[in-house]
HTML snippet that shows the backbone in 3Dmol.js (N, CA, C, O; Angstrom):
<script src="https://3Dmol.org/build/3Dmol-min.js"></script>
<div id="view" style="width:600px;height:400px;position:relative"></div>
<script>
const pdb = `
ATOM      1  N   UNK A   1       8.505  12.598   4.020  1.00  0.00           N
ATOM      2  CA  UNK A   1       8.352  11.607   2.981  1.00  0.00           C
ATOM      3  C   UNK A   1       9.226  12.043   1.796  1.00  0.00           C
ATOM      4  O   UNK A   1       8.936  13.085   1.208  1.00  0.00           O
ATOM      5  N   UNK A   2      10.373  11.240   1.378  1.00  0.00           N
ATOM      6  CA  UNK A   2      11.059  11.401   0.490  1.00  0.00           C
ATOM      7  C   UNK A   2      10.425  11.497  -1.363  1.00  0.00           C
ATOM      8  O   UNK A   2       9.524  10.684  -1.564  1.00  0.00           O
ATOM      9  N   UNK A   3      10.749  12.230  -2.419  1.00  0.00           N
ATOM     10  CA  UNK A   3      10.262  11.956  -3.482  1.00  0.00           C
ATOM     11  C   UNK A   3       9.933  11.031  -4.112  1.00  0.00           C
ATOM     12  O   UNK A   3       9.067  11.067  -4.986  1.00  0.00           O
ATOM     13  N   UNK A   4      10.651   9.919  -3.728  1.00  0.00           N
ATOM     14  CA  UNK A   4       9.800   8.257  -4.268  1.00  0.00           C
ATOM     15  C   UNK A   4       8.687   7.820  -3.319  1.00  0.00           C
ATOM     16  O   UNK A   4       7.625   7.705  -3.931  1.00  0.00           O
ATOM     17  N   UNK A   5       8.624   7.630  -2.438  1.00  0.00           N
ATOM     18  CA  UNK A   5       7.076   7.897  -1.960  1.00  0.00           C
ATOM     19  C   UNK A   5       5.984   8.365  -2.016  1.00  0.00           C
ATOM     20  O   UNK A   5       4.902   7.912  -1.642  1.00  0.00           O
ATOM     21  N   UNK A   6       6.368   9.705  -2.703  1.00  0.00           N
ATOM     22  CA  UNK A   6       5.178  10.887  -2.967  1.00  0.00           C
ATOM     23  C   UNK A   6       4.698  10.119  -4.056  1.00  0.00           C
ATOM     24  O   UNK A   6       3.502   9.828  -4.014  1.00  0.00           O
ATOM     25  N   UNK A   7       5.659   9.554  -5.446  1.00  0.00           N
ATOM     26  CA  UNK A   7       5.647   9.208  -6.451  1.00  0.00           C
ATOM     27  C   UNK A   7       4.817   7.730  -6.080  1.00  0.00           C
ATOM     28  O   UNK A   7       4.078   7.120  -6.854  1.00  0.00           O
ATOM     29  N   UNK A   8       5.095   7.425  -4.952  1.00  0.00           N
ATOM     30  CA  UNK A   8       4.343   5.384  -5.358  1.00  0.00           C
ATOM     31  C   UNK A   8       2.953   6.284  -4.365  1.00  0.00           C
ATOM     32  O   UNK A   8       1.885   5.770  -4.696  1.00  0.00           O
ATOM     33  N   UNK A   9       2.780   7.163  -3.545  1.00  0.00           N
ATOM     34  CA  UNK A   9       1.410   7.429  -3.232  1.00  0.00           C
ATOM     35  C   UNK A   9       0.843   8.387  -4.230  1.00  0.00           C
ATOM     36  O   UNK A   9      -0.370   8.415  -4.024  1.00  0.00           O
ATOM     37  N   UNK A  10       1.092   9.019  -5.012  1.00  0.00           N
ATOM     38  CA  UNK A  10       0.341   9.549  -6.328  1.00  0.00           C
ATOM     39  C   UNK A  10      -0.053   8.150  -7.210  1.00  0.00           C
ATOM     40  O   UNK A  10      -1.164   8.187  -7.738  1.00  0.00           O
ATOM     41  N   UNK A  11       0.616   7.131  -7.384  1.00  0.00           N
ATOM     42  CA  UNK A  11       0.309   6.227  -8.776  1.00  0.00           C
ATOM     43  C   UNK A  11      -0.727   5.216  -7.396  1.00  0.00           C
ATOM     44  O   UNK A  11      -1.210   4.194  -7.884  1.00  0.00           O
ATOM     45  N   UNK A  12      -1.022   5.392  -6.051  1.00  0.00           N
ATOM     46  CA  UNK A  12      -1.619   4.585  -5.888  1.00  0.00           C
ATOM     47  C   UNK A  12      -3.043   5.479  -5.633  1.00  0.00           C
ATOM     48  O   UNK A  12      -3.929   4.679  -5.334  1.00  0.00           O
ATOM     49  N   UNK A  13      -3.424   6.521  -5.648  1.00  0.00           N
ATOM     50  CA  UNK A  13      -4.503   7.314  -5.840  1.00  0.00           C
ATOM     51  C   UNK A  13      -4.788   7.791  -7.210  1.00  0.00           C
ATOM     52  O   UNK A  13      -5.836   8.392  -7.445  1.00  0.00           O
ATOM     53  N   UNK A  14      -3.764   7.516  -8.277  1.00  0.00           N
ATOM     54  CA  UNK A  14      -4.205   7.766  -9.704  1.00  0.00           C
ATOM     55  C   UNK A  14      -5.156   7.400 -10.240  1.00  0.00           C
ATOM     56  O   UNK A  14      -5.607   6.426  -9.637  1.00  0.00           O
ATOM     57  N   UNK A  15      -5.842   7.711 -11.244  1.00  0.00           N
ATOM     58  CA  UNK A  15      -6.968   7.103 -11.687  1.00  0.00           C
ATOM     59  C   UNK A  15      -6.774   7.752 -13.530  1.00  0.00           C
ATOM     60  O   UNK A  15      -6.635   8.835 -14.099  1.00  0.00           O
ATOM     61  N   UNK A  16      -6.892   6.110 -13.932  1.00  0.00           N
ATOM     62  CA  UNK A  16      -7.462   5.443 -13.366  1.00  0.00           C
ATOM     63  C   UNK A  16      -6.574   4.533 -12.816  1.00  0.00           C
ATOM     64  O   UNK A  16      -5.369   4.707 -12.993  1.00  0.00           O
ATOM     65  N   UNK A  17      -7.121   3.268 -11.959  1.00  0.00           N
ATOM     66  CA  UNK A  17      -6.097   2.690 -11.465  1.00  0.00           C
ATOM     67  C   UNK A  17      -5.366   2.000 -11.952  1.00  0.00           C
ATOM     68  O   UNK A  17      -5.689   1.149 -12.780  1.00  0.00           O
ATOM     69  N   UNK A  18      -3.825   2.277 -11.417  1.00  0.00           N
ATOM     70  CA  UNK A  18      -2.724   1.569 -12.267  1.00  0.00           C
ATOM     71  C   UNK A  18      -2.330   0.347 -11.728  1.00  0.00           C
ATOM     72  O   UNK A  18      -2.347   0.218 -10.504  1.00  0.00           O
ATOM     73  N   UNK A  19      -1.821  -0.979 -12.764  1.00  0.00           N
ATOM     74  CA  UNK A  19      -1.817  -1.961 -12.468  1.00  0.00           C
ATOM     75  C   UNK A  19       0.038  -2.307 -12.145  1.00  0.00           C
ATOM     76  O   UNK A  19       0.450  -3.462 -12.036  1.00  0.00           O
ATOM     77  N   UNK A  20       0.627  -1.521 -12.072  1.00  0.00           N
ATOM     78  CA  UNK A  20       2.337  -1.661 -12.485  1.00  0.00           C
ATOM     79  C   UNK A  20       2.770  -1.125 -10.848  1.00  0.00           C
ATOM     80  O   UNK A  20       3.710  -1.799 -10.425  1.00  0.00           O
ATOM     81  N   UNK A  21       2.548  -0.640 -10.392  1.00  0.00           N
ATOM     82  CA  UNK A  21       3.399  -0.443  -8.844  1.00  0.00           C
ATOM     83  C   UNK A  21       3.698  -1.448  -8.088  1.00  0.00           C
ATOM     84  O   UNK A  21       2.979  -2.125  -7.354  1.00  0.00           O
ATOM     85  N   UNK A  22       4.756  -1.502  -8.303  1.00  0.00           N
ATOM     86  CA  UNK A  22       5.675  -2.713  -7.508  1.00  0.00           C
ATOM     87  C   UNK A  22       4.873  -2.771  -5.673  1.00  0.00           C
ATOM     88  O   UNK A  22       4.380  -1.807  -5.087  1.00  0.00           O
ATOM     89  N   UNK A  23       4.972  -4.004  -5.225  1.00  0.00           N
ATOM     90  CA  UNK A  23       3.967  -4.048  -4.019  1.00  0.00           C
ATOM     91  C   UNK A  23       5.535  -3.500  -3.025  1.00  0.00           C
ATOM     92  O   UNK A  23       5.458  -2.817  -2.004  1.00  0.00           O
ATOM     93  N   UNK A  24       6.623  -3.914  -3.530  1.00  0.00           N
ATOM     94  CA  UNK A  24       7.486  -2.924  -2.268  1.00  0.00           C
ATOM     95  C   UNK A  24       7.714  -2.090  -2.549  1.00  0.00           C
ATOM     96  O   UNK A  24       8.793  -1.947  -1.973  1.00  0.00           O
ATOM     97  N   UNK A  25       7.467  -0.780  -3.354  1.00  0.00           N
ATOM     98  CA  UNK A  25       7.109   0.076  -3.203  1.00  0.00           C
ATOM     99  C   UNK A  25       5.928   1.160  -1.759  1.00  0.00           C
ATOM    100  O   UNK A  25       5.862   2.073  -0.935  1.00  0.00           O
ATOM    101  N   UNK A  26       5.269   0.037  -2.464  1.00  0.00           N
ATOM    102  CA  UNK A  26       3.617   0.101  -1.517  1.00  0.00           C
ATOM    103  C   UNK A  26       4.238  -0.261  -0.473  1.00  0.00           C
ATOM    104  O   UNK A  26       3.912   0.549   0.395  1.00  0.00           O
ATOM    105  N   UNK A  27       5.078  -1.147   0.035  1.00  0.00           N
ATOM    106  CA  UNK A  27       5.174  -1.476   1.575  1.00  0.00           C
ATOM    107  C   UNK A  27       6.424  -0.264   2.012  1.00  0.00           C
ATOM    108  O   UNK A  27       6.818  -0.014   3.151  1.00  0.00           O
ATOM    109  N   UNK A  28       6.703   0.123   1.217  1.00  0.00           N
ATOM    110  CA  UNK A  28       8.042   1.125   1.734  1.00  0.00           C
ATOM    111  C   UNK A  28       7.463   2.604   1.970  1.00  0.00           C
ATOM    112  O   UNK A  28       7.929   3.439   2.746  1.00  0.00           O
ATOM    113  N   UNK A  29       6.408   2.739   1.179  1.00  0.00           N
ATOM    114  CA  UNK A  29       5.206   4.063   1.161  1.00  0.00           C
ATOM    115  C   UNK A  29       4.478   4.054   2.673  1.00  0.00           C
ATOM    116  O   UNK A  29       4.355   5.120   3.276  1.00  0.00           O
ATOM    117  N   UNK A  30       3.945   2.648   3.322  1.00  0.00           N
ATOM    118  CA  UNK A  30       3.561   2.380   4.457  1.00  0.00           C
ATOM    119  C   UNK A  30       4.374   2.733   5.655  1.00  0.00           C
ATOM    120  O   UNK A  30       3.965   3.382   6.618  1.00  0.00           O
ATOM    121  N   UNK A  31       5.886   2.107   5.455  1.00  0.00           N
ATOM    122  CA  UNK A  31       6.397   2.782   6.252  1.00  0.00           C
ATOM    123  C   UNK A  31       7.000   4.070   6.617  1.00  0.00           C
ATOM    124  O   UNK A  31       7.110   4.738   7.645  1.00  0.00           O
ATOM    125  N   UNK A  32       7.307   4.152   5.527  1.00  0.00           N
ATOM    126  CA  UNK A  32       7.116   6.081   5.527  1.00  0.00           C
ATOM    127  C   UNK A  32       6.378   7.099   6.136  1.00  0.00           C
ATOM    128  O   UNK A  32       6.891   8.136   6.554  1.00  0.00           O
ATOM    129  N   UNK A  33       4.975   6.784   6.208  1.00  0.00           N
ATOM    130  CA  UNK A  33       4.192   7.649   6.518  1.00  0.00           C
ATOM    131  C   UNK A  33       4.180   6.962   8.144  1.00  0.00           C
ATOM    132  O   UNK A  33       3.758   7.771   8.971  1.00  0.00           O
ATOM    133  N   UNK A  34       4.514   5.816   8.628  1.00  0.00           N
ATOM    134  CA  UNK A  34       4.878   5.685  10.002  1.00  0.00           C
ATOM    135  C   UNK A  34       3.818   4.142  10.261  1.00  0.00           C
ATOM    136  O   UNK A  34       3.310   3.910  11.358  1.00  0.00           O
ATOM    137  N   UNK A  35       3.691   3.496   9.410  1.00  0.00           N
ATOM    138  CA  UNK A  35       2.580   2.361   9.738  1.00  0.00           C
ATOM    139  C   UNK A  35       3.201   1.437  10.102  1.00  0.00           C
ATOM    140  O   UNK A  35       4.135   1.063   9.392  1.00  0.00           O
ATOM    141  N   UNK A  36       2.968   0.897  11.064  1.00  0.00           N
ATOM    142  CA  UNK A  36       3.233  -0.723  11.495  1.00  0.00           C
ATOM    143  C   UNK A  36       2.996  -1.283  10.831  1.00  0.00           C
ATOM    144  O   UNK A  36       1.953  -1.060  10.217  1.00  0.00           O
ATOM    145  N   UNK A  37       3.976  -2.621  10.443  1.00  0.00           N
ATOM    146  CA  UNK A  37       3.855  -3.083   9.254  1.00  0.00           C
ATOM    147  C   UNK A  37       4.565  -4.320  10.024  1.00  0.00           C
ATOM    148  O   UNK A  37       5.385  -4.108  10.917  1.00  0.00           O
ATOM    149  N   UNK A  38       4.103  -5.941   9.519  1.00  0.00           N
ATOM    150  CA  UNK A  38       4.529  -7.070  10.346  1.00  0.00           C
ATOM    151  C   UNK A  38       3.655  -8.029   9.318  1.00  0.00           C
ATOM    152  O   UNK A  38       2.779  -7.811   8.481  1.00  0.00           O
ATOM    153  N   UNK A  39       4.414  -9.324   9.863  1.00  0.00           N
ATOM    154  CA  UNK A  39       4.092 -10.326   8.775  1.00  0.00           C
ATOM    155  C   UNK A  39       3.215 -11.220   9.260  1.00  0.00           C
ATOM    156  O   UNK A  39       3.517 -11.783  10.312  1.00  0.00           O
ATOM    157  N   UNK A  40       1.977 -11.537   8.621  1.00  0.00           N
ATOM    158  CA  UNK A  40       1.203 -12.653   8.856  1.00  0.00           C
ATOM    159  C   UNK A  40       1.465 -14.025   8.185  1.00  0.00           C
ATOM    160  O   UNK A  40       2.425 -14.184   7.432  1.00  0.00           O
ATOM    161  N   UNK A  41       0.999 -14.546   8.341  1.00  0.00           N
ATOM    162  CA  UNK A  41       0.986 -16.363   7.645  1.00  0.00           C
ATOM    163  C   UNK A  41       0.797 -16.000   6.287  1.00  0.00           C
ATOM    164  O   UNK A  41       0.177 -15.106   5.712  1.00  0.00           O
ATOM    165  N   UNK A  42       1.945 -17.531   5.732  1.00  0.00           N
ATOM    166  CA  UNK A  42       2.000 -16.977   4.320  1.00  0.00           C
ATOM    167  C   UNK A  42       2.332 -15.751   3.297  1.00  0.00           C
ATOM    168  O   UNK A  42       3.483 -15.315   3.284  1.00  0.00           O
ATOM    169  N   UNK A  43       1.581 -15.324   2.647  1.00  0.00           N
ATOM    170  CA  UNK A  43       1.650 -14.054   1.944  1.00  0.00           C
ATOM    171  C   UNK A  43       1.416 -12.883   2.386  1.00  0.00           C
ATOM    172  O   UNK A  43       1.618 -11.813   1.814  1.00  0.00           O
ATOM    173  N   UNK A  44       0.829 -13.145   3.789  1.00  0.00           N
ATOM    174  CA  UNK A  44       0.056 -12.181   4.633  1.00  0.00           C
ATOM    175  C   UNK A  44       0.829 -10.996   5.145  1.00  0.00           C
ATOM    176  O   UNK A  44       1.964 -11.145   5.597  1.00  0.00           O
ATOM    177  N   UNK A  45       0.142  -9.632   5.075  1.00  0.00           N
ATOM    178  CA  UNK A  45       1.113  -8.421   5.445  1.00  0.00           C
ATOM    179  C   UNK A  45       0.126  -7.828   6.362  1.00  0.00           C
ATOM    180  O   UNK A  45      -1.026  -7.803   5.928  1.00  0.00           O
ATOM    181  N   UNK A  46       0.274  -7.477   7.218  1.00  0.00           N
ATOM    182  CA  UNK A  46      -0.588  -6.702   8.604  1.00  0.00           C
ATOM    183  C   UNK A  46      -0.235  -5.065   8.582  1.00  0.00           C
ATOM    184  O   UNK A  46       0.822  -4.519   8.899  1.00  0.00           O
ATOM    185  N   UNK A  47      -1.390  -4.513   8.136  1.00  0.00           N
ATOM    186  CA  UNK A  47      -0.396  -2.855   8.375  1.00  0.00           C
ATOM    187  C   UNK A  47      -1.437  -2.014   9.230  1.00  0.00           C
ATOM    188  O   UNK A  47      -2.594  -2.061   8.813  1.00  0.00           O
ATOM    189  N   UNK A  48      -1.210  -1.299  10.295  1.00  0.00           N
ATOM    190  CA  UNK A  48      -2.304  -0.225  10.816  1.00  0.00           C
ATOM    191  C   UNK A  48      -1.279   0.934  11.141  1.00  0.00           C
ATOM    192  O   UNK A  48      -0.128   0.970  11.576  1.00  0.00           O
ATOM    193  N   UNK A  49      -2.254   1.904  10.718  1.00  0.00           N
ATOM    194  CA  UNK A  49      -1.791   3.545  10.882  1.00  0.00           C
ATOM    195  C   UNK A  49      -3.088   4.439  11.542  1.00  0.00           C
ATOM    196  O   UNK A  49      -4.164   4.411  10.946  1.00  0.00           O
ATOM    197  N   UNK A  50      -2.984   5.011  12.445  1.00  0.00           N
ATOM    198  CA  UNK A  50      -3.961   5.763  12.848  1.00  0.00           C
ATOM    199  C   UNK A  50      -5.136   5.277  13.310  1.00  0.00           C
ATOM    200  O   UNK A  50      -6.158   5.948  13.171  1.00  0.00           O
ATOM    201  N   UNK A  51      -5.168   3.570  14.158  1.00  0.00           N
ATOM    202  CA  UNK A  51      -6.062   3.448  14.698  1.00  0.00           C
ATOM    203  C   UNK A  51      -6.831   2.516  13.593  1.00  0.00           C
ATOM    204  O   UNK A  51      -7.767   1.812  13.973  1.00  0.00           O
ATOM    205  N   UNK A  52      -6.475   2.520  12.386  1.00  0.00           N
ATOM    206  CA  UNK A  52      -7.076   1.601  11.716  1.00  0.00           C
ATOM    207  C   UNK A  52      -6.153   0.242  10.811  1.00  0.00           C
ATOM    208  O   UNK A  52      -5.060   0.307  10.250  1.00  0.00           O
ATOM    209  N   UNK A  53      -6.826  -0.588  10.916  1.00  0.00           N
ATOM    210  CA  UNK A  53      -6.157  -2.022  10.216  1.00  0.00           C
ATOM    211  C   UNK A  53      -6.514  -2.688   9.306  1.00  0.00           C
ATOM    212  O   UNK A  53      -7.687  -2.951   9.041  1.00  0.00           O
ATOM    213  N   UNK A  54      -5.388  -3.106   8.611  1.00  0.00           N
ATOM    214  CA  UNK A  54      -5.773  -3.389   7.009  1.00  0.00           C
ATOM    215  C   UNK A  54      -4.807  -5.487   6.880  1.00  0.00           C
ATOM    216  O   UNK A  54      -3.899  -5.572   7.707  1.00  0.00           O
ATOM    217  N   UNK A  55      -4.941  -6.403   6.291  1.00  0.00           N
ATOM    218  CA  UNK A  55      -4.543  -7.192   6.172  1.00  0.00           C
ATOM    219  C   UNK A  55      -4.294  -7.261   4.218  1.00  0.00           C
ATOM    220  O   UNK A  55      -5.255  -7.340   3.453  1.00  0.00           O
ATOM    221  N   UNK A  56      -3.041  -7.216   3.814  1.00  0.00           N
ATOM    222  CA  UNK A  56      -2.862  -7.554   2.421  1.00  0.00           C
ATOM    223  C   UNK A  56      -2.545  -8.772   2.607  1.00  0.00           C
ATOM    224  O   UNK A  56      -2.303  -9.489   3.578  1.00  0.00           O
ATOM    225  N   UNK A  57      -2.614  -8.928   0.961  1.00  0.00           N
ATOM    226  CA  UNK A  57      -1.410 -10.245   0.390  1.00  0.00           C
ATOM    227  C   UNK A  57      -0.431  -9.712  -0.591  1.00  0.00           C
ATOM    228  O   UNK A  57      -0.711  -8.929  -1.499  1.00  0.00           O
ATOM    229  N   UNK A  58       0.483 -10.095  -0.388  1.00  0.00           N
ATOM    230  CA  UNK A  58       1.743  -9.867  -1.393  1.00  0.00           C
ATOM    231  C   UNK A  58       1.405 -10.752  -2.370  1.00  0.00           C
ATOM    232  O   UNK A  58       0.876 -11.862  -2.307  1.00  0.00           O
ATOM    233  N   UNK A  59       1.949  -9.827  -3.653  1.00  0.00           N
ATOM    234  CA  UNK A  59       1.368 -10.571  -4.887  1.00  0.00           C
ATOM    235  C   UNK A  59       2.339 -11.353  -5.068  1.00  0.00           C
ATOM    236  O   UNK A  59       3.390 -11.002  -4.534  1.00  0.00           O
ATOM    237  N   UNK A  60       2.349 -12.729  -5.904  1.00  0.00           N
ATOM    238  CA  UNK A  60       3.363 -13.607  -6.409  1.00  0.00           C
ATOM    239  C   UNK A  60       2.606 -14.682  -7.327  1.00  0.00           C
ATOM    240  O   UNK A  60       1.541 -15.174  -6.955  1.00  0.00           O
ATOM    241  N   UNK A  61       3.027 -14.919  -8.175  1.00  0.00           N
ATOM    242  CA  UNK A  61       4.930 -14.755  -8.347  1.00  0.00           C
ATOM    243  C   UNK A  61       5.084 -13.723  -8.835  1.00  0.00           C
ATOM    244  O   UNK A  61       6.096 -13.219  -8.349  1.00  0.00           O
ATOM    245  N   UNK A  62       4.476 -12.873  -9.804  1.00  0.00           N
ATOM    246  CA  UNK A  62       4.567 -11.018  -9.971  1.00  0.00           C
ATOM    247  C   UNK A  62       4.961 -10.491  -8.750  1.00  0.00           C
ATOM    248  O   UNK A  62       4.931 -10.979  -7.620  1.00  0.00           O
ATOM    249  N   UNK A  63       5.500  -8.934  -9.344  1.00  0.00           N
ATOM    250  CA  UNK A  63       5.711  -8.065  -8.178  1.00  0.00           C
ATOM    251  C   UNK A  63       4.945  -7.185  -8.232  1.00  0.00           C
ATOM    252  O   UNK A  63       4.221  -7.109  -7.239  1.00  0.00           O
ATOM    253  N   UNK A  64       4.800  -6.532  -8.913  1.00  0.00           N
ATOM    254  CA  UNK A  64       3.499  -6.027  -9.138  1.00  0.00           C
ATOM    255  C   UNK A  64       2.044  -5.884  -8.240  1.00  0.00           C
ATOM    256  O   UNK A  64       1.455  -6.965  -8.239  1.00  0.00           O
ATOM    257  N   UNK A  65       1.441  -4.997  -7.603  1.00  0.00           N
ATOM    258  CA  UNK A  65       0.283  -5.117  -6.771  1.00  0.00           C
ATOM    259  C   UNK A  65      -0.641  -5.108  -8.275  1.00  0.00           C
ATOM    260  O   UNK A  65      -0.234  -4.697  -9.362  1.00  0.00           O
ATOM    261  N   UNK A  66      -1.806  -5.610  -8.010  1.00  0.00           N
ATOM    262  CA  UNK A  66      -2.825  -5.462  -9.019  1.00  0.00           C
ATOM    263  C   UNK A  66      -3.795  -4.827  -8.830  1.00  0.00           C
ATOM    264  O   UNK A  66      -3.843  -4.487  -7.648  1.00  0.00           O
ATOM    265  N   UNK A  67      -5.046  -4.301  -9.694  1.00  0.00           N
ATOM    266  CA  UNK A  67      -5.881  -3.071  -9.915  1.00  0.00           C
ATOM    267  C   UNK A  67      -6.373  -3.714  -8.343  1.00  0.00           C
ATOM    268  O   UNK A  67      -6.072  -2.973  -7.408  1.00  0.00           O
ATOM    269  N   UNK A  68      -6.916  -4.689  -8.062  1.00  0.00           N
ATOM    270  CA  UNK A  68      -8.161  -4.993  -6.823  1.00  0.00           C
ATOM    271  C   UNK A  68      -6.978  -4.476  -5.468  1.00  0.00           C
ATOM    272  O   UNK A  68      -7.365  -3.577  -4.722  1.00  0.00           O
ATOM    273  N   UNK A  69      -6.003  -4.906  -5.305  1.00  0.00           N
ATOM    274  CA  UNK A  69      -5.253  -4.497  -4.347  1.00  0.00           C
ATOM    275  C   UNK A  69      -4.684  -3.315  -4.213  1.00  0.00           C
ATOM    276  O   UNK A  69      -4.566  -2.889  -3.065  1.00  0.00           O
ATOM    277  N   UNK A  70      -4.327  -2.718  -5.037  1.00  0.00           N
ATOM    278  CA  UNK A  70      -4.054  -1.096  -5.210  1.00  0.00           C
ATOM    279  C   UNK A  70      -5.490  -0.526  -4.422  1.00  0.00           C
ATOM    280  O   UNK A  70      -5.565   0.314  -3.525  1.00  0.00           O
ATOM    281  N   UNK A  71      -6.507  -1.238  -5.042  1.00  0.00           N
ATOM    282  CA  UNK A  71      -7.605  -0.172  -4.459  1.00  0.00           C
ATOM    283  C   UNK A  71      -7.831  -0.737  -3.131  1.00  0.00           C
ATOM    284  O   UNK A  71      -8.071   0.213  -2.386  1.00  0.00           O
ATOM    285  N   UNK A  72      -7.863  -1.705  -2.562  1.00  0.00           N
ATOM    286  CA  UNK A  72      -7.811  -1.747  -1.140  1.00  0.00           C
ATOM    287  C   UNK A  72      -6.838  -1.017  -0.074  1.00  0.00           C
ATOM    288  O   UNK A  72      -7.160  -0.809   1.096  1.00  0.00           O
ATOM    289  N   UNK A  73      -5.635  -0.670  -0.635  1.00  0.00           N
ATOM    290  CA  UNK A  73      -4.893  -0.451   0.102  1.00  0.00           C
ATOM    291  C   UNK A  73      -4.560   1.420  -0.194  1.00  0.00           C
ATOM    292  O   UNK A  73      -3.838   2.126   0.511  1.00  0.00           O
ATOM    293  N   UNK A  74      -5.542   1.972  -1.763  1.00  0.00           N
ATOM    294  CA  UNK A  74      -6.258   3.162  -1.578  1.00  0.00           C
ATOM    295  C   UNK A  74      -7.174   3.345  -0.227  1.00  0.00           C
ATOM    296  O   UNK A  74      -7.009   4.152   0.688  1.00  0.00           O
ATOM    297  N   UNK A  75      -8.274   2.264  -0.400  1.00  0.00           N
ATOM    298  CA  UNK A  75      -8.948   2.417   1.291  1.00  0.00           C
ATOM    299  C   UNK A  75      -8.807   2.749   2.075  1.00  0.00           C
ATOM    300  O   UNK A  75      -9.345   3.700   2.641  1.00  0.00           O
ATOM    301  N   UNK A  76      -7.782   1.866   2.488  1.00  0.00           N
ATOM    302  CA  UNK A  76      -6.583   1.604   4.026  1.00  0.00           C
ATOM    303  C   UNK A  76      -6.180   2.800   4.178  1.00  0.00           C
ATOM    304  O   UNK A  76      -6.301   3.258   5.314  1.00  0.00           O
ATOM    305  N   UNK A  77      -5.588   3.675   3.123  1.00  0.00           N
ATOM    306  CA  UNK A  77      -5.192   5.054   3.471  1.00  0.00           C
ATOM    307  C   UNK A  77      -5.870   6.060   3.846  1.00  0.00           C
ATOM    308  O   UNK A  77      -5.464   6.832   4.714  1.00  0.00           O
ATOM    309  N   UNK A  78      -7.381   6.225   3.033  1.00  0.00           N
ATOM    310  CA  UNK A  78      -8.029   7.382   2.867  1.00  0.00           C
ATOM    311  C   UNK A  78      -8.695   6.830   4.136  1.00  0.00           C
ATOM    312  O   UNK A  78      -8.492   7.881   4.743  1.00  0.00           O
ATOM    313  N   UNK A  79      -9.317   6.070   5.051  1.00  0.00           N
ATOM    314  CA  UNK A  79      -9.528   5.625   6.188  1.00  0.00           C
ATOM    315  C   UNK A  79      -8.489   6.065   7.333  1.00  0.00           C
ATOM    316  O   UNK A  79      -8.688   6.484   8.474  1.00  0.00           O
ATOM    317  N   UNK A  80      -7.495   5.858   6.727  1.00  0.00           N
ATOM    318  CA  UNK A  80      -6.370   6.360   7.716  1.00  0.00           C
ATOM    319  C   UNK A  80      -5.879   7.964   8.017  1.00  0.00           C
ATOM    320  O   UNK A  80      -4.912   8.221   8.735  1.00  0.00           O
ATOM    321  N   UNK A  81      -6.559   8.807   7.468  1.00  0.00           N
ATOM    322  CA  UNK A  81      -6.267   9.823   6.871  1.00  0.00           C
ATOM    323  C   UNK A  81      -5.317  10.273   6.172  1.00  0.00           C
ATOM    324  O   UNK A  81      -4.754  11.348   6.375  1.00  0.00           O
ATOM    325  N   UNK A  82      -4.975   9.212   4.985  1.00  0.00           N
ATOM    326  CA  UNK A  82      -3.826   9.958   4.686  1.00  0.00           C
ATOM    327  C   UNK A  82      -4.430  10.296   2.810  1.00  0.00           C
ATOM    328  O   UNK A  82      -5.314   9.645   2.254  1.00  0.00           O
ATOM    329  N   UNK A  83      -3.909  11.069   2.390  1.00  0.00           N
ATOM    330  CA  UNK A  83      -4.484  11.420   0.982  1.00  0.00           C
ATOM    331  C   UNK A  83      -3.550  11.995   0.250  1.00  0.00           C
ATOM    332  O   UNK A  83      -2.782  12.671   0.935  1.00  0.00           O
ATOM    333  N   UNK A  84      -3.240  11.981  -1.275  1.00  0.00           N
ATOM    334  CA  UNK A  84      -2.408  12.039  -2.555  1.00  0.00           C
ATOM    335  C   UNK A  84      -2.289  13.741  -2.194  1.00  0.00           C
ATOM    336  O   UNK A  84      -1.657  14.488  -2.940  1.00  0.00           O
TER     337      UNK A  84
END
`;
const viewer = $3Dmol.createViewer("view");
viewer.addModel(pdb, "pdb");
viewer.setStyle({}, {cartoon: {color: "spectrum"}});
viewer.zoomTo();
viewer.render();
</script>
């Protein structure tokens, strides 16, 4: 995992939670660590790593993920085993 990754998975386990991390960030952090990542209907983003599955939405018209989605997709990780 390259240093901008480390950097968008620290600000997405920060606390408190931050509202400014760009959501491709977050999707480029996903693939990094090796997650399938594929597009659902609409806004819809499909990601599973390790046996477990998560469904986002891409934020818009912001880019920006927001506090409720940052922390879901905190979940998705610490479920997945992955941790800051």
């Amino acid at each position: 995992m390259i240093g901008k990754h480390r950097k968008t998975l620290e600000a997405v386990f920060a606390d408190p939670v931050r509202a400014n991390v760009p959501w491709v960030e977050v999707e480029a952090l996903f693939l990094a660590i090796g997650a399938d990542v594929s597009e659902g209907r609409g806004s819809r983003v499909r990601v599973s790593l390790n046996g477990v599955d998560a469904v986002f939405h891409r934020p818009h018209p912001q880019k920006e993920t927001d506090k409720g989605a940052l922390k879901s997709v905190r979940r998705f990780l610490k479920e997945a085993g992955v941790t800051a």
